[in-house]
N, C-alpha and C positions, 0 to 999 in steps of 0.2 A: 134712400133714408126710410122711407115707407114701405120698402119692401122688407129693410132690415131690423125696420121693430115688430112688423109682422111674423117674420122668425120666431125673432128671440119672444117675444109678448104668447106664441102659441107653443114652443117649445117652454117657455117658462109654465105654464100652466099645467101642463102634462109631467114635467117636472117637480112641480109641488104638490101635484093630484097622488103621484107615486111614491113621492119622498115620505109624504103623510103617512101612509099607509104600510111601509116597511123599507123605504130608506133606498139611495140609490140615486135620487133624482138628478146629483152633479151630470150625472153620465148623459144627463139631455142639455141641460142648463148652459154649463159652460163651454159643450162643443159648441153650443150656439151662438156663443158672443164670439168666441173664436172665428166662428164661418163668417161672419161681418165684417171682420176683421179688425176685430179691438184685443190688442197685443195680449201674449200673455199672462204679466203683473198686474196689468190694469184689468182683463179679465175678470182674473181670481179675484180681486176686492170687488168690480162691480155685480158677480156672482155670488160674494157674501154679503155685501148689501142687502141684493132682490131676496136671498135664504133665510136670511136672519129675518126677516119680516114676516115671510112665510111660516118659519118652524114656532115665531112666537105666538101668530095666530093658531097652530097647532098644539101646540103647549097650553094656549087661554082656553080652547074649547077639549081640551083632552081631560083638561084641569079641572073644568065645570063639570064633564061626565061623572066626576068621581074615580077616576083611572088612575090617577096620579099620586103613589105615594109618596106625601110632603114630607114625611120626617128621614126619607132615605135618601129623596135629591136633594134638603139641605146639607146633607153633607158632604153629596157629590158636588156640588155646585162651583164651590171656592177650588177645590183641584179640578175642577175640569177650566175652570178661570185660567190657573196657572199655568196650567199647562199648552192653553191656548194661545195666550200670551208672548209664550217661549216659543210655543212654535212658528208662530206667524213672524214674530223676529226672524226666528232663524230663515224663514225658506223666500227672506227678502236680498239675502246675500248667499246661500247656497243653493245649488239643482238640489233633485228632487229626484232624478233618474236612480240613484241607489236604491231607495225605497222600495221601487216598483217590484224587485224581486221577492224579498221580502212577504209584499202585503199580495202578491199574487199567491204565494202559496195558500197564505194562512185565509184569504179570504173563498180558494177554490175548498179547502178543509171545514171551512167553517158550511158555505153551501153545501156540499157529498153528504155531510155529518149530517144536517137537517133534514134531507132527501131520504138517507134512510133509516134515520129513526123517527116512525112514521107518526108516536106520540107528540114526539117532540112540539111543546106549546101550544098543546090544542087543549089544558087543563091548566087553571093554576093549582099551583102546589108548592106558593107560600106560604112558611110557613112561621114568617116572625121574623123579625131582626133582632141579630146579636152583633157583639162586638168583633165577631171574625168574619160573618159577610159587610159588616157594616165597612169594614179595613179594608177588606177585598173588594167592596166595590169602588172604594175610594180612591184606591190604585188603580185600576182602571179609568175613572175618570178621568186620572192626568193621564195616563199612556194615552187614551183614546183625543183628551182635549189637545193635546201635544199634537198628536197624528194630524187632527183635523187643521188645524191651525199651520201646520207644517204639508201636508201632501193632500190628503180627504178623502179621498175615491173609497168609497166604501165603509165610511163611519158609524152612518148609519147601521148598517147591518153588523157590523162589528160590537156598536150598544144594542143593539135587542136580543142579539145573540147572549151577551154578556149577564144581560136583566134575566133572561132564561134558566144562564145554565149556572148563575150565583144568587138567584134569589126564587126560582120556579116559578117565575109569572108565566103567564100564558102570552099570547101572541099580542092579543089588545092591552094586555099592560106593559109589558115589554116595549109596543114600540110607542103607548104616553110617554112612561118616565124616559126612556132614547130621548125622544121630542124635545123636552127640557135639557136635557144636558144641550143635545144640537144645538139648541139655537143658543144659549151659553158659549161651545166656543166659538158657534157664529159669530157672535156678538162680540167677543172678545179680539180676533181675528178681527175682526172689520175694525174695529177703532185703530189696530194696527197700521190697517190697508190704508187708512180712511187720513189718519196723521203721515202718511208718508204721498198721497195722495195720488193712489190707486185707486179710484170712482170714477167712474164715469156715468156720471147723473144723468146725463141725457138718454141713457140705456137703463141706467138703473131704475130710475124711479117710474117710469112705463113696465118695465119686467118687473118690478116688487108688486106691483098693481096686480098684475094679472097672476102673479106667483103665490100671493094671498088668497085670491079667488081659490086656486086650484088647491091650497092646503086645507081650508074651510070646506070643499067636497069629497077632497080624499078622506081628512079627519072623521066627517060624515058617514061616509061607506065602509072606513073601517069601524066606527061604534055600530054600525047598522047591522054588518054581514059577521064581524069577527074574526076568529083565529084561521076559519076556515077560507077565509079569503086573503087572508095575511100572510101567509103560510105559504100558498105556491106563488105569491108573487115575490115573497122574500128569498125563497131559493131562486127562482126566473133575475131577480138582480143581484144578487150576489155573484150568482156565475156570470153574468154580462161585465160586472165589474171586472172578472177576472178574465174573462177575451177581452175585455178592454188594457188591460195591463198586460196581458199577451203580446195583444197586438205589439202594441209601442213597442214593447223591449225585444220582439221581434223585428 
């Protein structure tokens, strides 16, 4: 028992330390409750439990930096709702194995892409909102809220990517407003998990402890250091996500 909150409590933290920072942290998070061996349904909601807590601490102090543009994620908010919603229904009575192909391509395209365009979100160059990025990001929010709620491995990086390449934010705004949507369809997803009664509290709430800890120093280090630190860890997870999605469907 004490060995296996030990895991999960120090894998959760390094998990939310990196999640903060450019997205990705599933890929520690949930192999860990997995390794203890708490099944995989029940995982996944004690995983968005310990997340949701995490990304909202990241969201609260992204928020206070002044990073966060409010008038662009309210109106992502309510479709990344919906679409969380829908997907966390759906992936309580469907696999998830289709996906995997899929989100391995477009998330190995989206790290190459970032790798060598060497600008890429090391400047902002927004430039304003209108009605055709505002639609456009809006749509993404459910495709992304949908995803996350339905499979996840790579959400994260899926929204920063997105805040980048339809609204020219740089790396440290890109992955605040990420941050809020995240824990949006965290939060969403988990009342799902949470009503069908996927938690496992005993895990959960010792890993949300220490997962908060590690979002509050990632958040830190990335208002500290910037894009330039944002930047090679967000390609370093993206491509992890995608040997990780390799693997499996290998």
């Amino acid at each position: 028992m004490w060995l296996n909150l030990f895991i999960i409590c120090t894998l959760g933290f390094l998990a939310a330390a990196v999640d903060a920072i450019a997205g990705g942290g599933g890929l520690l998070s949930l192999p860990a409750l997995l390794m203890v061996g708490v099944p995989p349904h029940l995982a996944l909601g004690t995983n968005k439990f310990a997340a949701s807590m995490a990304s909202l601490n990241s969201s609260i102090t992204f928020a206070r930096s002044g990073k966060v543009n409010i008038t662009l994620v309210k109106w992502q908010i309510p479709f990344t709702l919906i679409g969380a919603f829908l997907g966390a229904w759906a992936v309580l009575g469907v696999s998830s194995a289709f996906l995997s192909k899929a989100v391995l391509v477009l998330i190995l395209l989206v790290g190459i892409y970032t790798l060598l365009h060497k600008n890429l979100g090391m400047e902002n160059k927004f430039q304003g909102l209108n009605s055709h990025n505002i639609f456009a990001g809006c749509l993404f929010a459910l495709a992304l809220g949908f995803y996350d709620g339905f499979f996840g491995p790579g959400t994260g990086s899926f929204l920063i990517f997105s805040f980048i390449a339809l609204f020219g934010f740089d790396f440290v705004a890109a992955s605040a407003n990420s941050k809020v949507l995240n824990f949006t369809s965290n939060f969403a997803a988990l009342l799902i998990f949470a009503w069908n009664g996927k938690i496992f509290l005993a895990y959960g709430i010792p890993m949300a402890v220490f997962m908060i800890l590690g979002s509050y120093f990632g958040t830190k280090l990335a208002l500290h250091r910037g894009a330039a630190l944002i930047k090679p860890i967000f390609i370093t997870m993206s491509l992890l996500v995608a040997v990780k999605l390799l693997y499996q469907y290998v």
